[in-house]
C-alpha positions in Angstrom: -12.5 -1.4 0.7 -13.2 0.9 -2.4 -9.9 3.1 -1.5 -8.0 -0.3 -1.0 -8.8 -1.1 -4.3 -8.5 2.5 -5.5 -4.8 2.1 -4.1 -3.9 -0.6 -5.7 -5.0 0.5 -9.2 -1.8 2.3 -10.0 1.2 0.3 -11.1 3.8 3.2 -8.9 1.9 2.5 -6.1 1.9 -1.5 -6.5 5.1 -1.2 -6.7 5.8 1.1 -4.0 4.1 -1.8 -1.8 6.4 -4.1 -3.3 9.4 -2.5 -2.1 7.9 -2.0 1.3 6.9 -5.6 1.2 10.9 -6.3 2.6 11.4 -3.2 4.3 10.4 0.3 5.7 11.5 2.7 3.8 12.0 6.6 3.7 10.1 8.7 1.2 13.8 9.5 -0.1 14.9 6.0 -0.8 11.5 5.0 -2.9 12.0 8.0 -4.7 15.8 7.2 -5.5 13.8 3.9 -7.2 11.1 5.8 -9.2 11.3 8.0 -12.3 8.4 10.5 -10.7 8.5 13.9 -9.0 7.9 14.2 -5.1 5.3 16.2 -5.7 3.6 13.1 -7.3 5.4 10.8 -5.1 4.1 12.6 -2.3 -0.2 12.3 -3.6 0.8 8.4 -4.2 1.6 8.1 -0.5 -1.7 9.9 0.6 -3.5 7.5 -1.2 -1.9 4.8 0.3 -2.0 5.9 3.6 -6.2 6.9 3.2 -6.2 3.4 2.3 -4.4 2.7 5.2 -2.1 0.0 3.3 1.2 1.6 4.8 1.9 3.4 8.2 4.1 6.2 8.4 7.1 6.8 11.2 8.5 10.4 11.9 11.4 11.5 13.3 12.5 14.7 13.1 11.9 15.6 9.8 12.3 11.8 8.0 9.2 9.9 7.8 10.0 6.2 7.1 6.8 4.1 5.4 5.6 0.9 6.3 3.5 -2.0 5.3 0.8 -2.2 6.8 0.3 -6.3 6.9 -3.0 -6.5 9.0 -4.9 -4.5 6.4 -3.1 -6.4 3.9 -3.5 -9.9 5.1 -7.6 -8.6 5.5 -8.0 -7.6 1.8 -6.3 -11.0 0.7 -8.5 -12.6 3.0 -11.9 -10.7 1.5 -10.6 -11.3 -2.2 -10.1 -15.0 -2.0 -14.0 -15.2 -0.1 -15.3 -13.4 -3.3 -13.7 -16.0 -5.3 -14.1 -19.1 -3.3 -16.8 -21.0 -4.5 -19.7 -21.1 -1.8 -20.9 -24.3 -0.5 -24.7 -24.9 -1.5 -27.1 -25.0 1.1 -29.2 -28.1 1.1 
């Protein structure tokens, strides 16, 4: 869970997941979205991926990223049971 949340500390990232959130997309399309270098393009999607919050797809030599929405819909899940209240045992 630590490099979930390690993932989702950086706003490019976030919204990297964002833009996946409608689509897969190749590494060349998110970078035709985001002012960064694909050298630091490239250690934001390693970071995702160790956090296994996108899967990748290759073909020849274009790898096309995904969400991920199991591991998604499972941190969601573990946030809101650290915030829901619990229900005192009597």
């Amino acid at each position: 869970m630590s490099d979930v949340f390690n993932a989702l500390s950086s706003p490019v990232r976030r919204q990297i997941l964002s833009m996946l959130k409608t689509r897969a997309m190749t590494a060349g399309e998110i970078s035709e979205k985001l002012d960064i270098g694909k050298s630091t393009l490239s250690g934001h999607f390693n970071v995702l991926k160790a956090a296994d919050l996108v899967v990748t797809d290759k073909v020849r030599t274009t790898i096309t990223y995904s969400l991920n929405t199991s591991v998604v819909e499972d941190v969601l899940a573990s946030v809101v049971g650290l915030l829901s209240k619990n229900k005192p045992e009597d």
